[in-house]
SENU-644678 format. One record per atom (N, C-alpha, C): chain; x negated, y, z; atom name; residue number from 1; residue in three letters. Coordinates in Angstrom, 2 decimals, padded with zeros to 5 digits. Atoms other than C-alpha are relative to their C-alpha. Example, Ala and Ser with C-alpha at 12.3 -4.5 7.8 and 13.67 -1.06 7.14 Angstrom:
2
<r cadena="A" px="-000.89" py="-001.19" pz="000.00" atomo="N" num="1" residuo="ala"/>
<r cadena="A" px="-012.30" py="-004.50" pz="007.80" atomo="CA" num="1" residuo="ala"/>
<r cadena="A" px="-000.90" py="001.20" pz="000.00" atomo="C" num="1" residuo="ala"/>
<r cadena="A" px="000.82" py="-001.19" pz="-000.06" atomo="N" num="2" residuo="ser"/>
<r cadena="A" px="-013.67" py="-001.06" pz="007.14" atomo="CA" num="2" residuo="ser"/>
<r cadena="A" px="000.77" py="001.09" pz="000.73" atomo="C" num="2" residuo="ser"/>
This chain:
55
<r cadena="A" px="-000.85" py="-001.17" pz="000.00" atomo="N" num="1" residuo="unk"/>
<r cadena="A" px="000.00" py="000.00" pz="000.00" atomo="CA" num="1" residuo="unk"/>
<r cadena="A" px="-000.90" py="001.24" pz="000.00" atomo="C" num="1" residuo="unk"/>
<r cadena="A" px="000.11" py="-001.11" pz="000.29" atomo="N" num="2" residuo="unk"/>
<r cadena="A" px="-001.15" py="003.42" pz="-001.14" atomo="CA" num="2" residuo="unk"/>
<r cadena="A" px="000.06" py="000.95" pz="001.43" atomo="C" num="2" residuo="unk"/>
<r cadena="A" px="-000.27" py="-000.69" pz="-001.40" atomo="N" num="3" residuo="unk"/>
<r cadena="A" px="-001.93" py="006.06" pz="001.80" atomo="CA" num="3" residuo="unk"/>
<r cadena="A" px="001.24" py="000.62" pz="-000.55" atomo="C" num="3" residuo="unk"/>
<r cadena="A" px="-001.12" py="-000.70" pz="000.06" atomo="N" num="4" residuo="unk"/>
<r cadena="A" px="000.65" py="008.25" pz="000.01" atomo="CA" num="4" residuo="unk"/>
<r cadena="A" px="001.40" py="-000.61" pz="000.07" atomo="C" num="4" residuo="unk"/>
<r cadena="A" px="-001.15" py="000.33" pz="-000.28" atomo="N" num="5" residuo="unk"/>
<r cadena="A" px="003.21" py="005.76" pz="-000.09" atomo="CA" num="5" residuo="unk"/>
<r cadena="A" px="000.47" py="-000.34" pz="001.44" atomo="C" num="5" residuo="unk"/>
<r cadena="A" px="-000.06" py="000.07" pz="-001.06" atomo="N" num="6" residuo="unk"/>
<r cadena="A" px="002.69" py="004.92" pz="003.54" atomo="CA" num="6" residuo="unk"/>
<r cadena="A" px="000.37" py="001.08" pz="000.63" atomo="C" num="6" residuo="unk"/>
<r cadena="A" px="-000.52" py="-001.37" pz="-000.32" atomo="N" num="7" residuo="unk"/>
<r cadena="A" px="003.14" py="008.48" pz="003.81" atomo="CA" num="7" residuo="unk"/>
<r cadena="A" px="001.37" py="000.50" pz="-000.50" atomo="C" num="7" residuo="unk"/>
<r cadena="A" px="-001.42" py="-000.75" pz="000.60" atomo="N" num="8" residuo="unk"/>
<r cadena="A" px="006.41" py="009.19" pz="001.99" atomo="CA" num="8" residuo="unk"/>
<r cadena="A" px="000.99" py="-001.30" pz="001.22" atomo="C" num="8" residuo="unk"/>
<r cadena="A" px="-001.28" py="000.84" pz="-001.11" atomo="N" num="9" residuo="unk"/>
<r cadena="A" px="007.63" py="005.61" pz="004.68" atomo="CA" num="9" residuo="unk"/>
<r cadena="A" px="-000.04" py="000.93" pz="000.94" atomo="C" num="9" residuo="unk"/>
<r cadena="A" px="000.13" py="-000.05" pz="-001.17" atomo="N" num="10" residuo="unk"/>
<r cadena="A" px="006.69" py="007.19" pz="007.55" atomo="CA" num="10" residuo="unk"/>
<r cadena="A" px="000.82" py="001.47" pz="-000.04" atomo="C" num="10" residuo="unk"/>
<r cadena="A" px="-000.93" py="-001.64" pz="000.03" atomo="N" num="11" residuo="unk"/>
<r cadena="A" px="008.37" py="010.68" pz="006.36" atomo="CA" num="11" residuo="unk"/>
<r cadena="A" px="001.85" py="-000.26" pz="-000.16" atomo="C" num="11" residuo="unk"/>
<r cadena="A" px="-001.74" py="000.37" pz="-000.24" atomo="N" num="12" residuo="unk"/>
<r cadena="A" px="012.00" py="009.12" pz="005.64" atomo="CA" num="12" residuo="unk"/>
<r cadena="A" px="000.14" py="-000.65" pz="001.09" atomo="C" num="12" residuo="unk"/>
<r cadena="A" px="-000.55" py="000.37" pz="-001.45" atomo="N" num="13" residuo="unk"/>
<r cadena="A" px="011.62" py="007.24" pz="009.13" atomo="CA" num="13" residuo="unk"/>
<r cadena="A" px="000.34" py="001.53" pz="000.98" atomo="C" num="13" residuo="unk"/>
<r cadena="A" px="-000.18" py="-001.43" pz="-001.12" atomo="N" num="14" residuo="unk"/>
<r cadena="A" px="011.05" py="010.60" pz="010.74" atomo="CA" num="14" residuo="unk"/>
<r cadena="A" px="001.31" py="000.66" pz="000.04" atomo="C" num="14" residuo="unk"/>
<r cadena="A" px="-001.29" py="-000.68" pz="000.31" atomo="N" num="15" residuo="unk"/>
<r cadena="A" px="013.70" py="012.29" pz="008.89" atomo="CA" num="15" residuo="unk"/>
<r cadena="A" px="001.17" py="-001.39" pz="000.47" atomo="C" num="15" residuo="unk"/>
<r cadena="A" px="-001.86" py="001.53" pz="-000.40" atomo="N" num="16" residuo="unk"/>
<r cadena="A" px="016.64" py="009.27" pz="009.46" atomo="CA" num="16" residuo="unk"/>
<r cadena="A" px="-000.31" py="000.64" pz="001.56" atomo="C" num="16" residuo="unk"/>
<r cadena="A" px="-000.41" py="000.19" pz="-001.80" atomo="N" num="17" residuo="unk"/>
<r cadena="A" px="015.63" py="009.58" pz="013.48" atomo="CA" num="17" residuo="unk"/>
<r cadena="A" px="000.56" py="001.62" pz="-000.35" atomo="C" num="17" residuo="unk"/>
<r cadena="A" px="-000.32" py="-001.45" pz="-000.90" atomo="N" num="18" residuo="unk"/>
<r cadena="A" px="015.81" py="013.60" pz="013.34" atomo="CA" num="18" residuo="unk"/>
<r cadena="A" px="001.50" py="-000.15" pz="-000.23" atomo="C" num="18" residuo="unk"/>
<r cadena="A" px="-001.18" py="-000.17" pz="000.84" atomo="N" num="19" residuo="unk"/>
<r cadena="A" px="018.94" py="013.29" pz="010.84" atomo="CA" num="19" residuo="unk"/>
<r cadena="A" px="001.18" py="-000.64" pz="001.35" atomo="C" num="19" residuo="unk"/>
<r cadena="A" px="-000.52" py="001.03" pz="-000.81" atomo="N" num="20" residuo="unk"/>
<r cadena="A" px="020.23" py="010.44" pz="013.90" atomo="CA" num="20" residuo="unk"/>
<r cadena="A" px="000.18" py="001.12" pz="001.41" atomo="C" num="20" residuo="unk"/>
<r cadena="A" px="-000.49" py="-000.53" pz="-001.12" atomo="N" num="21" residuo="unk"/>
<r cadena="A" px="019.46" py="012.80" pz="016.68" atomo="CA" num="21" residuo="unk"/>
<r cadena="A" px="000.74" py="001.41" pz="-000.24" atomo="C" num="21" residuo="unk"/>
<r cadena="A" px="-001.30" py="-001.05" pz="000.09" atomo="N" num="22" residuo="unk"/>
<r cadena="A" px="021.71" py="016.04" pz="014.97" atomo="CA" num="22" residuo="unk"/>
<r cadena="A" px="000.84" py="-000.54" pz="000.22" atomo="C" num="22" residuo="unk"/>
<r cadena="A" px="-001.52" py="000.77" pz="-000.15" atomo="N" num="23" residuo="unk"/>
<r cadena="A" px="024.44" py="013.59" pz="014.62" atomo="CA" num="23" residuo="unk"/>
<r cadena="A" px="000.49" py="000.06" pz="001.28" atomo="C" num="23" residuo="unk"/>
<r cadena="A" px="-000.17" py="000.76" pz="-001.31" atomo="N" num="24" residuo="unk"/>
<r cadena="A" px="024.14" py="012.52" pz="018.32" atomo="CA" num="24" residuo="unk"/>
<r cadena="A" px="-000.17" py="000.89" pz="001.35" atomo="C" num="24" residuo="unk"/>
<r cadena="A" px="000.28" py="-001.66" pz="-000.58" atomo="N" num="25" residuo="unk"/>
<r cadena="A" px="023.40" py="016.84" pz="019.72" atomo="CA" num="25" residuo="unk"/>
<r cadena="A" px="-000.95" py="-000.42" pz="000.52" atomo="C" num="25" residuo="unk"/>
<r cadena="A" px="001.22" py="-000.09" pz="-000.83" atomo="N" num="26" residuo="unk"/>
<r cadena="A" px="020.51" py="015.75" pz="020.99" atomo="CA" num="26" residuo="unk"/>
<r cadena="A" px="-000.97" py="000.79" pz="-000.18" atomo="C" num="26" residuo="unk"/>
<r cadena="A" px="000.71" py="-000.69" pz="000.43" atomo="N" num="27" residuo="unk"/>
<r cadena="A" px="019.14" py="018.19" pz="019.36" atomo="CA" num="27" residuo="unk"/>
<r cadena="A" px="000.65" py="001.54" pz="000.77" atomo="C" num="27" residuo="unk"/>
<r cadena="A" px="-000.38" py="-001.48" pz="-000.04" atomo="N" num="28" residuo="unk"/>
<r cadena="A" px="020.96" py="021.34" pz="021.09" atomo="CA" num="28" residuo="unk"/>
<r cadena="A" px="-000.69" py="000.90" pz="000.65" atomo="C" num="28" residuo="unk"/>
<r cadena="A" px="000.84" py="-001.11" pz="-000.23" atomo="N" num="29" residuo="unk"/>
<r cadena="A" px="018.02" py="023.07" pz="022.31" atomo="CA" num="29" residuo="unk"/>
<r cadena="A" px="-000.92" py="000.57" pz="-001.25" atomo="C" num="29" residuo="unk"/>
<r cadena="A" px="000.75" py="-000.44" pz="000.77" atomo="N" num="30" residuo="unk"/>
<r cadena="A" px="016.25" py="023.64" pz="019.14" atomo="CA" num="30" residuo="unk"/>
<r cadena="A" px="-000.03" py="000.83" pz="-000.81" atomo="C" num="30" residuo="unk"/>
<r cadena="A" px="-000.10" py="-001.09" pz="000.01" atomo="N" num="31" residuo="unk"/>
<r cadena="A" px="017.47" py="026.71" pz="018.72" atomo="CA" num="31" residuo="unk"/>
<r cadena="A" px="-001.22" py="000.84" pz="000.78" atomo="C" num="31" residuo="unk"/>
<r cadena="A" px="000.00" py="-000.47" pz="-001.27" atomo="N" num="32" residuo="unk"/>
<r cadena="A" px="015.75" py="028.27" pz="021.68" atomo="CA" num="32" residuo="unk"/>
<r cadena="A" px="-001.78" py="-000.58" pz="000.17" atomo="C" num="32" residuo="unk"/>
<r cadena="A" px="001.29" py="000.74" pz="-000.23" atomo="N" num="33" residuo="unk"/>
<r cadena="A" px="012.57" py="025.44" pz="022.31" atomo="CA" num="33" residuo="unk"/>
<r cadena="A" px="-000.88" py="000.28" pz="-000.47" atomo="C" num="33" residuo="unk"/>
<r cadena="A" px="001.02" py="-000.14" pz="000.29" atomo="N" num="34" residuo="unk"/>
<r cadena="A" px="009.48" py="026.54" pz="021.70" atomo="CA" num="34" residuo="unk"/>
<r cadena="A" px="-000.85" py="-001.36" pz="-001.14" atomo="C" num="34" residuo="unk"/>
<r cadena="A" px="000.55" py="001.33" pz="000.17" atomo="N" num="35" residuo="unk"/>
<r cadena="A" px="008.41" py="022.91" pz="020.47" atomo="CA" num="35" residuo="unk"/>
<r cadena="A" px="000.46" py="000.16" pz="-001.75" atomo="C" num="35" residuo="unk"/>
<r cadena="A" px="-000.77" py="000.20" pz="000.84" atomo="N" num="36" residuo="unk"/>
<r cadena="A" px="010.46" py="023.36" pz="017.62" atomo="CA" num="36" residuo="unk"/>
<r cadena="A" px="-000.65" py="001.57" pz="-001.36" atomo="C" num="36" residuo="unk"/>
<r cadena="A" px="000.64" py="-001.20" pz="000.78" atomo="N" num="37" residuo="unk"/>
<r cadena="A" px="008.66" py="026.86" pz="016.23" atomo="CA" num="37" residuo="unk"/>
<r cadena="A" px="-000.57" py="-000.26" pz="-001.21" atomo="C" num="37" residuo="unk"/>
<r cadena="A" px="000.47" py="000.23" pz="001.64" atomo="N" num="38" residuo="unk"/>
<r cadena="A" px="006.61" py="025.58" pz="013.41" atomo="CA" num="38" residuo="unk"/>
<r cadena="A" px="000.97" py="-000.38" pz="-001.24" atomo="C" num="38" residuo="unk"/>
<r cadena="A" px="-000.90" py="000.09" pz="000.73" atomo="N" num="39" residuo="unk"/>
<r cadena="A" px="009.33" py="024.16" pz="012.23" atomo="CA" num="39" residuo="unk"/>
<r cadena="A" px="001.04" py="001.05" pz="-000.91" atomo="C" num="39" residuo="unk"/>
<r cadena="A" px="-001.59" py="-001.21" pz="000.02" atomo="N" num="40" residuo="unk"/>
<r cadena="A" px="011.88" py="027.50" pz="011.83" atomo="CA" num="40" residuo="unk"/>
<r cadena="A" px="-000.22" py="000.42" pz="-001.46" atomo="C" num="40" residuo="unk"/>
<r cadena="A" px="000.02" py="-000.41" pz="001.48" atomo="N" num="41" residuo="unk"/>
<r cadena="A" px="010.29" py="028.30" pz="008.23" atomo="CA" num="41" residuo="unk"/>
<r cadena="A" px="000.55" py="-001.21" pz="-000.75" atomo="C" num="41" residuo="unk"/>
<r cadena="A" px="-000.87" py="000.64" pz="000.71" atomo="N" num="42" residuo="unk"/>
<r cadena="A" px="011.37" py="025.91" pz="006.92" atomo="CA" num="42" residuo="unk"/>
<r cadena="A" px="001.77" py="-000.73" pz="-000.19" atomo="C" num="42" residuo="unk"/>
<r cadena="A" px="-001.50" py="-000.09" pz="000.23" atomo="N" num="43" residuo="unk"/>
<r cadena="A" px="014.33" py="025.75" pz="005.03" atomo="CA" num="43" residuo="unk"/>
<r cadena="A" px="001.08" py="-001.11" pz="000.51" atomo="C" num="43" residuo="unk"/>
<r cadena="A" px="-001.01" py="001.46" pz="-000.29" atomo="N" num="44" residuo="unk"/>
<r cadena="A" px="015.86" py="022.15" pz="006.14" atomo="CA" num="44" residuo="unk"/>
<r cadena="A" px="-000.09" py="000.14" pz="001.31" atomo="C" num="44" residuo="unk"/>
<r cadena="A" px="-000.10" py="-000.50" pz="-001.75" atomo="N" num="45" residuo="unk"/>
<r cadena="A" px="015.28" py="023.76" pz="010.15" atomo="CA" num="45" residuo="unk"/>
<r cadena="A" px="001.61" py="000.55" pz="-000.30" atomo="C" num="45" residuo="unk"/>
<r cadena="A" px="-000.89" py="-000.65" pz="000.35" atomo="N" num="46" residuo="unk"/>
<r cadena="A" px="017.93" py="026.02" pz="008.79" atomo="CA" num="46" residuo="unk"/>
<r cadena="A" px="001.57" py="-000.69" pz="-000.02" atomo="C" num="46" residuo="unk"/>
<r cadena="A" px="-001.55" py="001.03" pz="000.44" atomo="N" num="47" residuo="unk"/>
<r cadena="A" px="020.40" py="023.30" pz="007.60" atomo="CA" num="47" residuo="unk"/>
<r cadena="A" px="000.16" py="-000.86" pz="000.96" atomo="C" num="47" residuo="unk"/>
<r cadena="A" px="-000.08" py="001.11" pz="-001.58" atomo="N" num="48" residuo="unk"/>
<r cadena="A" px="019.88" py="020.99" pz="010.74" atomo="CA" num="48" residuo="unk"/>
<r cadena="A" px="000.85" py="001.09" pz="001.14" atomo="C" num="48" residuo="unk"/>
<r cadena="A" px="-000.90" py="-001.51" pz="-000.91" atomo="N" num="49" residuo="unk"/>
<r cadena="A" px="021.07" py="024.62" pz="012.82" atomo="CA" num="49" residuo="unk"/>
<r cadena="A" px="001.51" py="-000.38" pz="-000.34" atomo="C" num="49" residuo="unk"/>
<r cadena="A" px="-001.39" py="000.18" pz="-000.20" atomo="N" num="50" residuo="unk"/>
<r cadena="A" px="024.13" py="024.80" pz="010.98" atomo="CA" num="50" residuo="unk"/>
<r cadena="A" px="000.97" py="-001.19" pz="000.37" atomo="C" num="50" residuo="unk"/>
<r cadena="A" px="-000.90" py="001.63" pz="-000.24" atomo="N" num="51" residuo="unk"/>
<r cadena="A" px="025.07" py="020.78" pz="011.04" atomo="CA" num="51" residuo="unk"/>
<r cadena="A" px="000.29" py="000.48" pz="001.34" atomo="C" num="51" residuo="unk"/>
<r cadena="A" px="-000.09" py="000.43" pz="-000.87" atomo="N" num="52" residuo="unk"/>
<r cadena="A" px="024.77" py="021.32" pz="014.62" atomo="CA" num="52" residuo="unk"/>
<r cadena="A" px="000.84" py="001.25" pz="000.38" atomo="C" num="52" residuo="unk"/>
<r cadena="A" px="-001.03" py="-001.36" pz="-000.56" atomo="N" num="53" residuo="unk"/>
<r cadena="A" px="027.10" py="024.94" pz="015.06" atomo="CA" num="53" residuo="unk"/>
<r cadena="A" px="-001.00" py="000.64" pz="000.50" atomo="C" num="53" residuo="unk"/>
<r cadena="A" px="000.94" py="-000.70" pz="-001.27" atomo="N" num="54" residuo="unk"/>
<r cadena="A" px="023.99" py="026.50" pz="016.41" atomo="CA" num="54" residuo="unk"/>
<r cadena="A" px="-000.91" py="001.66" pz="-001.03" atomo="C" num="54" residuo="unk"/>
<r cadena="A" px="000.62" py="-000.71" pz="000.54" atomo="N" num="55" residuo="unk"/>
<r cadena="A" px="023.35" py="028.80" pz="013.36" atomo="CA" num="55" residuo="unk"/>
<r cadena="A" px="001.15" py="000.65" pz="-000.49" atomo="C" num="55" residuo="unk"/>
């Protein structure tokens, strides 16, 4: 297996859990959390906000 393809598995596992914990609000500080900062440019931070009513 290819590092990059090992890299595109390990990027749709990530995404399914985050995608798993909007579903499930476990996400409702990441508005607010510091932890979560690098993230805010980017545009799919944005769309995870609204799924969750928080944008």
């Amino acid at each position: 297996m290819t590092p990059e393809r090992w890299t595109r598995i390990k990027t749709l596992f990530h995404e399914a859990l985050l995608n798993q914990a909007v579903d499930d609000r476990d996400l409702m500080f990441a508005k607010v959390y510091s932890l979560w900062d690098p993230l805010r440019s980017d545009p799919r931070f944005g769309e995870l906000l609204k799924r969750m009513n928080l944008q």
